[in-house]
N, C-alpha and C positions, 0 to 999 in steps of 0.2 A: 826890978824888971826881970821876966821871966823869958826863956828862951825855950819854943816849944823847936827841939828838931824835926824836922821830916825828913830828915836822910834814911830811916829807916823803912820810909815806905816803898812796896814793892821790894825789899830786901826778902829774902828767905831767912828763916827761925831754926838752927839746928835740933834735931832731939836727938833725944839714946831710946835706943829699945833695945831689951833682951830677947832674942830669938832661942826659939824651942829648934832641937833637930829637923824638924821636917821644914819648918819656914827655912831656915839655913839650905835645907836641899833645893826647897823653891827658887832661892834667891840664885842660889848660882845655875840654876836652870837660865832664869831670866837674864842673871850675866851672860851666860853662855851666849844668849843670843845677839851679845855686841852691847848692850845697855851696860851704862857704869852702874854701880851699887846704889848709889843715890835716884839715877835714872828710873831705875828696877824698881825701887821702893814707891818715887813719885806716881810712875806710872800703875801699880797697885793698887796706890791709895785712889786714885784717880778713876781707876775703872770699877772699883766697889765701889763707892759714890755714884758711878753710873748704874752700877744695878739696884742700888737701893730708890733712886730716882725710877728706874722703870719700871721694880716691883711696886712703888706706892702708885704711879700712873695706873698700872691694872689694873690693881685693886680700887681704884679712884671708879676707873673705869666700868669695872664689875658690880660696882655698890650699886653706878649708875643705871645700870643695865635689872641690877635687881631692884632699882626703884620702880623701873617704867611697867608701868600695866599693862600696858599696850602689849609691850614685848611678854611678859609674863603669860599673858593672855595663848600668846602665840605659841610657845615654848610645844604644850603639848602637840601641836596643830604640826610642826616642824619634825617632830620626834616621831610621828607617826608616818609622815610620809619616810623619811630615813628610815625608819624600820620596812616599809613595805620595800622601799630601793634597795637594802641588805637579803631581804628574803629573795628578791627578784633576780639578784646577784649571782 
C-alpha cells in the first residue's frame, strides 16, 4: 500500500539564489520599506509575472488591432485629421 501525502500542498518550496550587487541594493530598498526578505522577493516575483501578463495582453491586443481591416482601413483617415488638429494647434 502506498501513501500519497498531501500535506505538502499549499506549503511554500524554499529556493537559494545568488544575488549580483545591485539586486542585493534592490532588495534592501524593498526591505527598507517594512517587507521581510522573503516578502520583498515574493512580492518581485509576483509583480514581473504581472507585467509579463500585460505585455503578452497588448501585444495580444495589437496583433488584434493589426488584423482588423476595418481599423487599418481607418488608420490613415485618423492620422490625417491628427495631423490637420497639430497644425491648427
Amino acid at each position: 500500500m502506498y501513501y500519497i501525502s498531501s500535506y505538502t500542498v499549499g506549503m511554500s518550496s524554499a529556493i537559494s539564489v545568488r544575488l549580483d550587487a545591485e539586486t542585493l541594493r534592490a532588495l534592501d530598498q524593498l526591505e527598507a520599506t517594512g517587507l521581510s526578505r522573503s516578502e520583498a522577493i515574493r512580492h518581485a516575483i509576483l509583480d514581473s509575472a504581472a507585467g509579463l501578463r500585460r505585455r503578452a495582453a497588448l501585444a495580444a491586443e495589437v496583433a488584434a488591432l493589426e488584423a482588423d481591416e476595418d481599423d487599418r482601413r481607418e488608420m490613415p483617415e485618423i492620422a490625417a485629421v491628427m495631423e490637420i488638429m497639430r497644425a491648427a494647434g
